[in-house]
C-alpha positions in Angstrom: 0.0 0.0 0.0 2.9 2.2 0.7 4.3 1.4 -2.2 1.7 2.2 -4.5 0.5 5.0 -2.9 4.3 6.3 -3.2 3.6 6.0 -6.9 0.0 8.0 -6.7 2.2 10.8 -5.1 4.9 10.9 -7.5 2.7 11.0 -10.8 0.2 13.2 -8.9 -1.0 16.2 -11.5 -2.3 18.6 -8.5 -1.9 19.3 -4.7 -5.3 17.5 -4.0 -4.6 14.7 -5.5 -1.1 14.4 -3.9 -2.4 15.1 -0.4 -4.9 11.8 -1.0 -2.2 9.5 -2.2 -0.6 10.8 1.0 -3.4 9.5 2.9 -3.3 6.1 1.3 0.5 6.0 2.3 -0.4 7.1 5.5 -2.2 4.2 5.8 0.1 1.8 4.7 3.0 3.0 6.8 0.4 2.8 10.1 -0.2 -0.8 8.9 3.7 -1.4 8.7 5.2 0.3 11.6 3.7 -1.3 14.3 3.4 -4.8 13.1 7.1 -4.7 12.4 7.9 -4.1 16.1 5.6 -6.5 17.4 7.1 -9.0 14.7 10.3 -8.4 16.2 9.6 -8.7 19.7 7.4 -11.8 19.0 10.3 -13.5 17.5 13.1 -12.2 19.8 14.4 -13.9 23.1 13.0 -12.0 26.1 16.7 -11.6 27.6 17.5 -10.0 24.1 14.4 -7.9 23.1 16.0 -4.8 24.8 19.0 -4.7 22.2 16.5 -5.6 19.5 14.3 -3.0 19.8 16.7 -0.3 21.0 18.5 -1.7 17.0 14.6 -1.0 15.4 14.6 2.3 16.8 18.2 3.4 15.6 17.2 2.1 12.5 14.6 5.1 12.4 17.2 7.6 14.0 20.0 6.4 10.4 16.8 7.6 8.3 16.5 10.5 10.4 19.9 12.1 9.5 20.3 10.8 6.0 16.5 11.6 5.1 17.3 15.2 5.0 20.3 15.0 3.4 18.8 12.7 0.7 15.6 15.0 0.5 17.8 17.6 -0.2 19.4 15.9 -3.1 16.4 14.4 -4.7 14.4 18.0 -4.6 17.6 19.6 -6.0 16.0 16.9 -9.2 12.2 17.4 -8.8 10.4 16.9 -5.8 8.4 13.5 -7.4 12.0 12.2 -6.6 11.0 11.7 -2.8 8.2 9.7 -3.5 9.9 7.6 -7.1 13.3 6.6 -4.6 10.1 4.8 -2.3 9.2 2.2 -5.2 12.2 0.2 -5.5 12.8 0.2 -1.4 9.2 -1.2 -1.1 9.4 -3.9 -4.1 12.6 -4.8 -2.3 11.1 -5.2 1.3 7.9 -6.7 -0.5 9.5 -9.5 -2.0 11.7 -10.3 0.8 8.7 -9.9 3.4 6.8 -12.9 1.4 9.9 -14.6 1.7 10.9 -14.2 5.5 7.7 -13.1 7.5 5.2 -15.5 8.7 1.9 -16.0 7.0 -1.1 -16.2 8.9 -1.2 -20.3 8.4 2.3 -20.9 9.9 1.6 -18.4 12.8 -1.7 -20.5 13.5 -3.3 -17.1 13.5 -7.1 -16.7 14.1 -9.6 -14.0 12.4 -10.0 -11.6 14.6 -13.0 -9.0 14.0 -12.5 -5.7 12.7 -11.6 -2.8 14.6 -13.6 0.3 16.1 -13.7 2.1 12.8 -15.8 4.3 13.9 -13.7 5.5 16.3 -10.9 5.5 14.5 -12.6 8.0 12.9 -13.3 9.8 16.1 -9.5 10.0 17.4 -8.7 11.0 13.8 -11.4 13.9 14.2 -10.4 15.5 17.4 -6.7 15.8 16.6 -7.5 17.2 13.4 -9.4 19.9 14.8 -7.1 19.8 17.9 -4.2 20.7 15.4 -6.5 23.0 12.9 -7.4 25.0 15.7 -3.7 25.5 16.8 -2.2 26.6 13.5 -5.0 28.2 12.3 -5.5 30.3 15.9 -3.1 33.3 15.0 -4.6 34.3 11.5 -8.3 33.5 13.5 -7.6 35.2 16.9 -7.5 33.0 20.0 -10.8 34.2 21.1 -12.7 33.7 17.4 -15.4 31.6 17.6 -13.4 29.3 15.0 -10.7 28.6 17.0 -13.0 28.1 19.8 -15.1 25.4 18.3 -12.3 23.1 16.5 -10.8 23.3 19.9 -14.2 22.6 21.7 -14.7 19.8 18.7 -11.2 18.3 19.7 -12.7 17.9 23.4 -16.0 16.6 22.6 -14.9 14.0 19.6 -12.0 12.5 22.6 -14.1 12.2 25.5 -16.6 10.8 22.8 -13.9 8.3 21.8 -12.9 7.5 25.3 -16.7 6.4 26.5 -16.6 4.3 23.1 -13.8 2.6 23.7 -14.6 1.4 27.4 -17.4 -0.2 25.5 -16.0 -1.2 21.9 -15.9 -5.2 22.2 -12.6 -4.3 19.5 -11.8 -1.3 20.3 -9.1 1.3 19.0 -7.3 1.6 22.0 -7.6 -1.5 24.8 -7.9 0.9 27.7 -6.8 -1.6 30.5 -3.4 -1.4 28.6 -3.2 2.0 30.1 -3.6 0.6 33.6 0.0 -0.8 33.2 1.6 1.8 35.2 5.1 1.6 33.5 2.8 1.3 29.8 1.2 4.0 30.3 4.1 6.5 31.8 6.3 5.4 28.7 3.5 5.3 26.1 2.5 9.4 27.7 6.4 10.6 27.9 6.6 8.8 23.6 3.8 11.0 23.2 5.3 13.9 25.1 8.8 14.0 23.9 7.8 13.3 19.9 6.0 16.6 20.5 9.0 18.1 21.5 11.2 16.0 18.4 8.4 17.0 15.8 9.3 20.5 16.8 12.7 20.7 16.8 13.1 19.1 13.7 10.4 21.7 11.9 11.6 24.7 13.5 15.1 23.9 12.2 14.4 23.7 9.4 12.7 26.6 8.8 15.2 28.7 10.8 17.9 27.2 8.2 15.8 28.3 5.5 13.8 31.1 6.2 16.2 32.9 8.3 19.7 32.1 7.1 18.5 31.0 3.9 20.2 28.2 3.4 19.3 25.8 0.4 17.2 21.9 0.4 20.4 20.4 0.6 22.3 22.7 2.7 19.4 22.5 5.3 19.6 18.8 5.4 23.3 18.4 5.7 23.2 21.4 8.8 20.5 18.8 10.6 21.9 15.7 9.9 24.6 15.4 12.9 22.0 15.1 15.2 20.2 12.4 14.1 23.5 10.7 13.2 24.3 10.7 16.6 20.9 8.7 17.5 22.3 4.9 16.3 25.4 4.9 18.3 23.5 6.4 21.3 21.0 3.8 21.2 23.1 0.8 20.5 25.4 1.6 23.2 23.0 2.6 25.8 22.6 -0.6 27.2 24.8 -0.9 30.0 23.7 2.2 31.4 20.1 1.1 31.0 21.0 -1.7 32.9 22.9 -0.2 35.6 20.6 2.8 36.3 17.0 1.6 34.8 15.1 2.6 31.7 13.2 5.8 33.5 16.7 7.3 35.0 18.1 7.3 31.1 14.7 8.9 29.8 14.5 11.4 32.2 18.5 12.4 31.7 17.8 11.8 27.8 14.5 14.6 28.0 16.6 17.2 29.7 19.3 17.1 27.5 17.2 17.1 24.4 15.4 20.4 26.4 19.2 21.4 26.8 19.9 21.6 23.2 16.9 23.6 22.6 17.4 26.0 25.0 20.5 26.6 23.9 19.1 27.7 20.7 16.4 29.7 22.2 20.1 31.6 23.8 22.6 31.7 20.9 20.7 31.8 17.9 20.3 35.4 15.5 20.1 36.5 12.4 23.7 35.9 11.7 24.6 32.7 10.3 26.4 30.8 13.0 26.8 27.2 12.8 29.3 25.8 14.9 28.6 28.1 17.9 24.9 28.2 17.7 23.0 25.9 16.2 25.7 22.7 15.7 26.0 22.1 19.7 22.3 22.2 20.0 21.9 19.5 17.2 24.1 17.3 19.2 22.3 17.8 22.6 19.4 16.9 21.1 20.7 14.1 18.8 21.8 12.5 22.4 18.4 13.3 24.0 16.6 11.5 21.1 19.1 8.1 21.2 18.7 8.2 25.4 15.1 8.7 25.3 13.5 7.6 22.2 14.4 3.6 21.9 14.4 3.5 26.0 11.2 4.5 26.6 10.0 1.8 23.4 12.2 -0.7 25.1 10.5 0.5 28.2 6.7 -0.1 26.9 7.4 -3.3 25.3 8.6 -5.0 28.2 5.6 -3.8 30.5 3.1 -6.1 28.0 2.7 -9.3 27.6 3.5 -11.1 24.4 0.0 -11.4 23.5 -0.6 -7.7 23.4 3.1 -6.7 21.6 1.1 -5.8 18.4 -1.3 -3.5 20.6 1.0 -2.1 22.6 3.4 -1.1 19.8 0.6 0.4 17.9 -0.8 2.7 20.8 3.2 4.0 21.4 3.3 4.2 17.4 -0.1 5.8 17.3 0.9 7.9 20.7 4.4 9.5 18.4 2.0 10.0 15.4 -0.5 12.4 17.6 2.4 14.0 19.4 4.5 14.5 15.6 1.0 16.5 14.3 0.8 18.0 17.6 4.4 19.4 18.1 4.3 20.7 14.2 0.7 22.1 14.9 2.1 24.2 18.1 5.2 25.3 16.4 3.4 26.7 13.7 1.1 28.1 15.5 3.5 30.0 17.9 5.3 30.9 14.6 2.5 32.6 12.9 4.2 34.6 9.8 6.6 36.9 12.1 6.8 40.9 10.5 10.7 41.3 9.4 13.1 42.0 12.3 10.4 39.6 14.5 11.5 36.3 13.6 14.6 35.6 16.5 11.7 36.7 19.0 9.3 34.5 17.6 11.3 31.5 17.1 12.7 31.9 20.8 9.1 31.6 22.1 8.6 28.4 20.0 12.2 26.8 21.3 10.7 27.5 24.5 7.8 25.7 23.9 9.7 22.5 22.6 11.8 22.6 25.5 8.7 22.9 27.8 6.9 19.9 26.2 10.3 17.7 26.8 10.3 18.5 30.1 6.9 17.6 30.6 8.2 13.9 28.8 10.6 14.1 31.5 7.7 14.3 34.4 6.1 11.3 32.7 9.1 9.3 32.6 9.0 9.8 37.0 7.0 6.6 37.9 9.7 4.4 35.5 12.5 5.8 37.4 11.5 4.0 40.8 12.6 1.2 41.9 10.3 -2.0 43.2 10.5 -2.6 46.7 12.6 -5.6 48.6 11.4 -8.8 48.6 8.7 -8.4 46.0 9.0 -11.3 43.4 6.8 -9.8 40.7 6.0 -5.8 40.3 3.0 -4.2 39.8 3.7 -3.0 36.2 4.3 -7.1 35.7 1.5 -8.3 37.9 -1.0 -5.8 35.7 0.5 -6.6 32.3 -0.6 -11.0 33.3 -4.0 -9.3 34.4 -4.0 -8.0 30.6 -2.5 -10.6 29.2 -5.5 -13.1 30.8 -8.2 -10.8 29.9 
């Protein structure tokens, strides 16, 4: 579906009709992404699934750097280069998939019924008017009834979706997985601190580019030693993680990431300045994102049983989605289109806000940080992931 939808995008004659074959491959990449970590953890030891998945997610932090680089390139050709490079990466991982994965009748899989659609539909309503409300709120005034309603809308469609899913036989999101006390801290500080990623990564870009002007490529190459710096974090955090626990290396990794933003929020101006301003922030928050980022996944995944490693890893997946629209929504909004000789003040106020949101990840990553007492064979978070895991 990704695949072909990449195709839909590339040979797209007009913006609507790219922004639907967008949706398709939205859709296809939500079907991918969290079956391929529950496929992993399904078939990974459980005294190696920490390694494994901290590898899946430095996996995403390689693309991270090199995406911008390689974006940079292929717009430098036309932008329907971003979505033709897709094709042959798909075909590839298609044909190798059939090869490799399991199919349903060596898994001895059962049907299962569909899914709350209908409430899909309902999440997917209040964050859309969650995040129209936000970007749209500075052209709209705060106080326009506009602004009020999409964000009254966002309120009414989630509480809406809440009741209906303590009620859904199927429903989007299994609520008693969010009675797992270490679940649900990770799965809230994921949500938390990809508001805070999402935002970083948008607002420097458009510093690079609207303020110093730099080119596509030049952008992505300024960006990329940050998220370069993800793999080796992540794949070399393990000790650490073992010595001082997964919440103590989120909660370090969140402040550092809110480190490297406040930094900027200090040093940058209108003056290019690279390698004093906006280089050391990239590489505070390219070592909050590889402490933080695979941990708190690690983190989730081991709080669930193996029966619920699909659903698990698709409410943390679906938890960085939210916060990714979120964080860009906020940004933007904060943003607005600054007057000339405006924009270091109003970029300041968003670096504040990215740094605020990551410190909020860093309040929900508390409960992980303590220990479970003496003498107490199973803790709760493991005692409530069996009571899951039964029901």
């Amino acid at each position: 579906m990704f695949t072909l939808a990449s195709v839909g995008c590339a040979l797209a004659p007009d913006v609507g009709t790219l922004v639907a074959a967008r949706l398709v491959q939205a859709a296809g990449a939500a079907l991918l992404m969290p079956t391929s970590l529950a496929l992993l953890l399904d078939t990974t030891a459980p005294e190696k699934r920490a390694g494994a998945v901290r590898a899946w997610a430095s996996i995403g932090g390689i693309a991270a750097g090199l995406g911008p680089v390689a974006g940079g390139l292929l717009v430098e050709a036309g932008w329907r280069w971003v979505f033709i490079v897709n094709v042959p990466v798909g075909i590839a991982a298609f044909a190798l998939g059939v090869t490799v994965l399991p199919s349903p009748g060596r898994a001895g899989a059962q049907k299962s019924p569909l899914p709350d659609l209908f409430g899909a539909a309902l999440l997917t309503g209040s964050i859309a008017t969650l995040a129209l409300g936000l970007v749209k709120a500075p052209d709209w005034g705060w106080t326009n009834a506009r602004t009020f309603g999409g964000l009254a809308a966002a309120v009414l469609l989630g509480v809406w979706f809440v009741v209906r899913s303590a009620r859904h036989p199927v429903p989007i999101i299994e609520l008693p997985l969010l009675r797992v006390p270490a679940f649900a801290s990770a799965a809230a500080a994921l949500t938390l601190f990809t508001v805070a990623f999402a935002g970083m990564l948008l607002g420097a870009v458009l510093w690079c580019q609207g303020v110093w002007g730099y080119s596509a490529l030049l952008t992505g190459l300024a960006i990329a030693p940050g998220p370069l710096l993800v793999p080796p974090v992540a794949l070399r955090i393990g000790p650490a993680v073992a010595r001082f626990g997964a919440g103590r290396i989120a909660l370090a990794g969140t402040v550092v990431f809110a480190a490297g933003i406040l930094w900027w929020a200090a040093t940058l101006d209108t003056g290019p300045s690279y390698a004093a301003s906006l280089l050391p922030g990239m590489i505070l928050t390219g070592l909050g994102v590889g402490m933080t980022l695979p941990v708190l996944t690690g983190a989730s995944a081991a709080a669930l049983p193996p029966a619920r490693f699909a659903t698990g890893s698709a409410i943390t997946s679906m938890g960085r989605q939210i916060g990714a629209v979120l964080g860009v929504a906020i940004l933007v909004g904060i943003l607005g289109t600054p007057a000339p000789g405006h924009a270091v003040a109003a970029f300041r106020h968003g670096w504040y806000a990215v740094a605020a949101a990551s410190l909020l990840s860093a309040c929900a990553t508390v409960p992980l940080t303590r220990k479970p007492r003496p003498g107490v064979a199973e803790s709760p978070d493991a005692a409530g992931a069996a009571k899951v895991g039964a029901a």
